[in-house]
C-alpha positions in Angstrom: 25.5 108.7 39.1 25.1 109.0 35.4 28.6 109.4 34.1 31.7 107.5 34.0 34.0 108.9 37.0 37.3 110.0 35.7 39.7 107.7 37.0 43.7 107.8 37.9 45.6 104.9 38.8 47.3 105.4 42.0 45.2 108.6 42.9 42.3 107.4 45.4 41.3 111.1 45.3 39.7 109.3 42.0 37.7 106.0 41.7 39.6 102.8 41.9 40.9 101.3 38.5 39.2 98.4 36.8 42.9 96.9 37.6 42.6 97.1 41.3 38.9 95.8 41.4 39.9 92.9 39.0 43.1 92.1 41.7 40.9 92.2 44.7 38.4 89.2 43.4 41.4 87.4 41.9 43.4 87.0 44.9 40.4 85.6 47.0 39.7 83.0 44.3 43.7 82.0 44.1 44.2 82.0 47.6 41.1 79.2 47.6 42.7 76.9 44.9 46.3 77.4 44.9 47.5 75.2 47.4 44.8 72.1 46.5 47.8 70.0 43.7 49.5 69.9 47.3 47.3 68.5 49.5 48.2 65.1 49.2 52.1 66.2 49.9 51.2 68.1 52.5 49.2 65.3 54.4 52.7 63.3 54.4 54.2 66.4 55.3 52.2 66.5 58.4 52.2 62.7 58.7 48.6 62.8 59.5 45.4 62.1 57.5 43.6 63.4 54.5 40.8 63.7 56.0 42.1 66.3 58.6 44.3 68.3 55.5 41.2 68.3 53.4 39.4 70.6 56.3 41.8 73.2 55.2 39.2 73.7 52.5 35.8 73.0 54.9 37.0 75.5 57.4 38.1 78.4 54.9 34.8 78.5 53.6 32.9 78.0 57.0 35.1 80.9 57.8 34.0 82.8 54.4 30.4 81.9 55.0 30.1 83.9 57.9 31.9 87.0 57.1 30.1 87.5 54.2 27.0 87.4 56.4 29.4 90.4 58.6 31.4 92.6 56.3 28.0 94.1 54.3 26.8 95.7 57.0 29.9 96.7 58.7 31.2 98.1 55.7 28.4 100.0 55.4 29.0 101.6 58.5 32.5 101.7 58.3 33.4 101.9 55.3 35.1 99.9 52.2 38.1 101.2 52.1 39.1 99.9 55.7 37.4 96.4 56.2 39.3 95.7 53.0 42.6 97.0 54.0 41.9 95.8 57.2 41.1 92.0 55.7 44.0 91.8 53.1 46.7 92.8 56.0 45.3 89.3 58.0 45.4 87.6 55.1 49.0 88.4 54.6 50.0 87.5 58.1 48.0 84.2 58.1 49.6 83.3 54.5 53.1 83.2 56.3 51.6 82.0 59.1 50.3 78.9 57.1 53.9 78.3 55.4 56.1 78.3 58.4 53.4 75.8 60.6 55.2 73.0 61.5 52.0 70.9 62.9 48.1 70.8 61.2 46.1 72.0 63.3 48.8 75.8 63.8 48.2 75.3 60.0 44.1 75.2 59.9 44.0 77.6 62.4 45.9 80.0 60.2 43.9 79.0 57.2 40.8 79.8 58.8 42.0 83.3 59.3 43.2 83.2 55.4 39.4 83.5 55.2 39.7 87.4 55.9 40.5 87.7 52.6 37.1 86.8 51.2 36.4 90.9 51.8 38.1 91.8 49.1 35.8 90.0 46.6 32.8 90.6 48.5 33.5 94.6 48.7 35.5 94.5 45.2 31.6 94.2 43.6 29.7 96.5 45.9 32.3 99.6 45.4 31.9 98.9 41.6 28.2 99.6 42.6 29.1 102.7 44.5 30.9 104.4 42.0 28.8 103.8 38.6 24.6 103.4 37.4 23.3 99.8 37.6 23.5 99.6 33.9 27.5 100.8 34.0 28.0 98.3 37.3 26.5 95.2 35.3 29.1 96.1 32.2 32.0 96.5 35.0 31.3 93.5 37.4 31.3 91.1 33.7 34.9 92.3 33.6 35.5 91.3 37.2 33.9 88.5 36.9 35.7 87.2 33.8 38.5 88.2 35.8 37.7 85.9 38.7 37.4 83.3 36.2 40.6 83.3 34.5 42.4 82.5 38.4 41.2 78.7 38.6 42.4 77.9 36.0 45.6 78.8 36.4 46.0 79.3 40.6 46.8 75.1 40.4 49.0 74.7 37.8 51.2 77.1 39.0 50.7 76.0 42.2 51.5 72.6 41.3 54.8 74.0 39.5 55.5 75.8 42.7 55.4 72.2 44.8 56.9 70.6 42.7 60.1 73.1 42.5 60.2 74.3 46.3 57.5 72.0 48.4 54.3 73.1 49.5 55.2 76.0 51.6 56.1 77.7 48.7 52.4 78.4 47.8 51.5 80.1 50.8 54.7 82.5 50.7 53.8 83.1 47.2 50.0 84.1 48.6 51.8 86.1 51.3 53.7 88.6 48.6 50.8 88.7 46.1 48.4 89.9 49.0 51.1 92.4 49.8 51.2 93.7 46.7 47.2 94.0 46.3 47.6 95.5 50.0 50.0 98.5 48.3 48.0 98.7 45.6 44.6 99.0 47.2 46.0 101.8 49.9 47.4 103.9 46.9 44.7 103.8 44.5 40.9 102.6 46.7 39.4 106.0 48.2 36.6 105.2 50.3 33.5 105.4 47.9 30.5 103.9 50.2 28.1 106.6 50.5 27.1 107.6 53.9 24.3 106.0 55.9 22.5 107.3 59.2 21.2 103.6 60.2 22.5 101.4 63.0 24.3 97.9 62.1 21.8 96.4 64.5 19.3 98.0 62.0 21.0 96.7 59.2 21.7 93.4 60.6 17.6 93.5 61.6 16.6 93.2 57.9 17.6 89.3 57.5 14.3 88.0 58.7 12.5 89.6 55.8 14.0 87.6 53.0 13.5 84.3 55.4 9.6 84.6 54.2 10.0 84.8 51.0 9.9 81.5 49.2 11.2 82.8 46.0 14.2 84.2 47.4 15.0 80.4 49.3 14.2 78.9 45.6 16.9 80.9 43.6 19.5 80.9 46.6 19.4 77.4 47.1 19.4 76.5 42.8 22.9 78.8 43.0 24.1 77.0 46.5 23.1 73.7 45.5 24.2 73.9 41.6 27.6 75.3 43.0 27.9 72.8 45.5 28.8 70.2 42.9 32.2 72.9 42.5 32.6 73.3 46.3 32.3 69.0 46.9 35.3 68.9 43.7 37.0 71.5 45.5 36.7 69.0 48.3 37.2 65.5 46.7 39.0 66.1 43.2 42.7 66.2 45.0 42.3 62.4 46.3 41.2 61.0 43.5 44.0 63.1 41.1 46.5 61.9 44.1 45.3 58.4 44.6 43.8 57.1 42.0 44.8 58.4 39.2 48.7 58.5 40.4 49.3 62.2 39.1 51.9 64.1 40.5 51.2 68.1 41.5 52.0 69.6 38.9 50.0 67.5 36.4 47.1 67.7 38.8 47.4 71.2 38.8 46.9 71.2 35.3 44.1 69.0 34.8 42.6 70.5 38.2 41.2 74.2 36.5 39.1 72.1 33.7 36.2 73.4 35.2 37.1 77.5 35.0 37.2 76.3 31.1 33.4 75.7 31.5 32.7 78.8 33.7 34.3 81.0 31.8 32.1 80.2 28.4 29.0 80.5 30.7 30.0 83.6 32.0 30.1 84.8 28.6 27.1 82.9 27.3 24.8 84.9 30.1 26.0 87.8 29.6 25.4 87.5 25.8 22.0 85.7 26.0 20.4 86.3 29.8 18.1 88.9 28.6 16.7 87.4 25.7 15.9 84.0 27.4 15.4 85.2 31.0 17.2 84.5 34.1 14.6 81.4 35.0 15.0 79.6 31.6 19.2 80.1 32.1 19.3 79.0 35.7 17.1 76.2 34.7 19.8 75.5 31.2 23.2 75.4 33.5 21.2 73.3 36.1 20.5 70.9 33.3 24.1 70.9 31.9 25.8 71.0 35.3 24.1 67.3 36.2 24.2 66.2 32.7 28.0 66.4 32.6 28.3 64.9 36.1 25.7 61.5 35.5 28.1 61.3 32.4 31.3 61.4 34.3 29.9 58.7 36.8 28.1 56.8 33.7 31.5 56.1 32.0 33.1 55.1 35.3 30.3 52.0 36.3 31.3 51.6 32.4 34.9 51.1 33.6 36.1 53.8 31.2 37.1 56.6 33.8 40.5 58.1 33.7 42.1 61.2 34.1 41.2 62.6 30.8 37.5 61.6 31.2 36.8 62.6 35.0 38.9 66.1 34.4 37.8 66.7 31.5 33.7 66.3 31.8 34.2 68.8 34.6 33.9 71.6 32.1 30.4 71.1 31.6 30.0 71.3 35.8 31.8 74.8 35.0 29.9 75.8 32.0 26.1 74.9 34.2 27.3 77.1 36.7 28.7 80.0 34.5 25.2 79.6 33.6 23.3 79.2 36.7 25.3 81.3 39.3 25.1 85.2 37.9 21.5 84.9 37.2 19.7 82.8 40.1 21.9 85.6 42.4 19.9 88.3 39.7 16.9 86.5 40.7 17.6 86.2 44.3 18.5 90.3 44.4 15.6 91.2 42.6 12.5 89.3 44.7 13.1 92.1 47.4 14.8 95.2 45.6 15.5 97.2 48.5 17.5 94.4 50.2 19.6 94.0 47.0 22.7 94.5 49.7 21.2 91.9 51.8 20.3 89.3 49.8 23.8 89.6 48.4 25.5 88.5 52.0 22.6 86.1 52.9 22.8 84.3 49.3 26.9 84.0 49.0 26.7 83.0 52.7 24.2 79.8 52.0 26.4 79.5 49.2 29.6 79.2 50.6 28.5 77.8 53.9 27.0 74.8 52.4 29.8 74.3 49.7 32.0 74.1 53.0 29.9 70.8 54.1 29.8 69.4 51.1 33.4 69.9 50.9 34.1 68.5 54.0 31.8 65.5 53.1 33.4 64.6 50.2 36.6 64.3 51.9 35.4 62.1 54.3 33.6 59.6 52.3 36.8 59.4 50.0 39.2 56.3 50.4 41.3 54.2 47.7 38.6 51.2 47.9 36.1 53.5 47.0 38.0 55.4 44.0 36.1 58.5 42.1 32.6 56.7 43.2 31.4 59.3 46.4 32.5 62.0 44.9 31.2 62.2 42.1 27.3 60.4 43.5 27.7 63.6 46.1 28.0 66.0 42.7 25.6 64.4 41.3 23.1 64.5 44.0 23.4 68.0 44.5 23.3 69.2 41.0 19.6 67.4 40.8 18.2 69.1 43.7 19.6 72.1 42.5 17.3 71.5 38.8 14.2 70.8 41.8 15.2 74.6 43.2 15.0 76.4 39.8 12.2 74.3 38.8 9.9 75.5 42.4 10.9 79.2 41.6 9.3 78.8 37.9 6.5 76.8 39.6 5.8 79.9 42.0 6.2 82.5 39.2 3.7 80.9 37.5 1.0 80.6 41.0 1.8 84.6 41.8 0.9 85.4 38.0 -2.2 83.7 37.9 -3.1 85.1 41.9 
């Protein structure tokens, strides 16, 4: 499709709005950081341990992993109009679900099916592709994307304002008529635009094993995986330490919490401005850089004894900048070493990405204790940003063997 689809709002005889598609990403990435100023409450709440409350975070994106892996294909089948419908009326249920628990382990089980919600970002970006040209999709996905962006850093401190005001519970109600207002939203103005398709799931399902040979694919999925895990292991970690060592109360770690969508903003906007001229290798390779830079920093002025709030928070933007940087164009890389498994590679990457930011999440929460302060957390970031420069660094290292084969 060559032209622009006219477009109504409210009519899904007509493509979706911009709106609707920014909406559907957005609530996925709030309904992931919201609740996190809380944590520590909510853990006295429970009277149990942080550990436990922090898998709240290591199970929703175990969850997320896998159905990205899922709702490609069956989507594809199916349809996107339904798996997302289908997804954002779960997530509704399990959002009041989560508020009225009254032990942890009702509340992760609920949590876990919060995951469901992960469709509507996943499927937000691949109707953008069924309705417009690549060159159009690229234009409208920066607009979701920048979207996407502007939720972390505001999902905490207005969750924080929301626990401080009415407890924690008040987060996941909040979740619970925000999703039912995408719900309306999506059934009066999504038609179904996936274009029909005469293969199987199984069939679909059956082209996994192809990207499994291909080394460059495993290079640029694991520099995005690993550079993001830095994010995911913050995700993980960054409520203890704002909790316990630096005293904070929510609503003040709410605010400092979203530093990093500072940082991943301005390197959304930095690819999009530069990628073509320096190339998606020499980018990924750039936010890699800055993304461990910033971290050694941060851990640099703490062996220093010159960490506080102010320094830990704030250094984060340069995690969020390396990965505005790194993210869009390793997963450009990753979509483009096999072209006709664009779709594939799409589910396959976000699933190693999500799926090990879920274990590094869950690692950082279990490493963490008051003796040992900001230390494993941020040696885990640090770790993982490094070997994510190693990944970027193979993929230019096999560029350079195919060109010369």
């Amino acid at each position: 499709m060559t032209q622009r689809p006219d477009i109504r709002m409210l009519d899904r005889r007509t493509p979706p709005h911009i709106l609707t598609l920014i909406l559907l990403a957005g609530i996925s990435t709030l309904a992931l950081n919201i609740f996190l100023p809380s944590l520590p409450g909510m853990t006295a709440y429970f009277q149990t341990d942080y550990r436990l409350m922090q898998l709240s975070v290591a199970l929703y994106l175990g969850v997320n992993a896998v159905l990205q892996l899922l709702m490609g294909p069956i989507s594809d089948k199916l349809g996107r109009r339904p798996v997302i419908l289908t997804g954002m009326a779960i997530f509704v249920l399990a959002s009041l679900g989560c508020a009225l628990s009254t032990n942890p382990w009702v509340f992760l089980a609920f949590r876990m099916l919060q995951a469901s919600v992960v469709v509507a970002m996943a499927l937000s970006r691949a109707v953008v592709r069924d309705m417009v040209s690549e060159a159009q999709a690229a234009s409208m996905m920066g607009y979701v994307t920048m979207g996407m962006a502007v939720v972390p850093m505001v999902g905490p401190a207005f969750g924080g304002m929301l626990d401080q005001a009415f407890g924690w519970q008040a987060n996941f109600y909040a979740l619970a008529l925000l999703g039912g207002l995408v719900f309306w939203l999506t059934w009066a103005d999504l038609g179904e635009t996936a274009p029909a398709t005469a293969r199987t799931m199984s069939e679909q399902f059956r082209e996994y094993p192809e990207l499994f040979t291909s080394p460059r694919f495993w290079g640029y999925a694991s520099a995005s995986a690993l550079s993001s895990g830095s994010f995911f292991a913050y995700l993980g970690g960054a409520p203890f330490v704002g909790d316990k060592v630096f005293g904070l109360t929510p609503s003040q770690l709410g605010f400092f919490f979203g530093a990093p969508a500072i940082g991943y903003f301005l390197g959304n906007f930095i690819s999009g401005r530069f990628s073509v001229r320096i190339g998606v290798n020499r980018m990924v390779l750039w936010g890699t850089i800055i993304n461990a830079g910033g971290i050694g920093l941060n851990l640099a002025l703490f062996y220093a004894g010159l960490g506080n709030q102010f320094t830990f928070f704030g250094l984060m933007c340069f995690m969020g900048l390396g990965n505005g940087m790194t993210i869009p164009n390793a997963t450009a890389g990753a979509l483009s070493v096999r072209p006709h498994l664009a779709g594939t590679a799409s589910g396959l990457g976000g699933a190693l990405m999500i799926g090990g930011g879920a274990a590094l999440s869950a690692v950082a929460g279990t490493m963490l204790s008051e003796e040992t302060g900001a230390f494993p957390l941020l040696w885990i970031m640090l770790i993982t940003a490094l070997l994510g420069i190693f990944a970027i660094l193979f993929v230019m290292w096999r560029a350079q063997q195919v060109a010369r084969a």
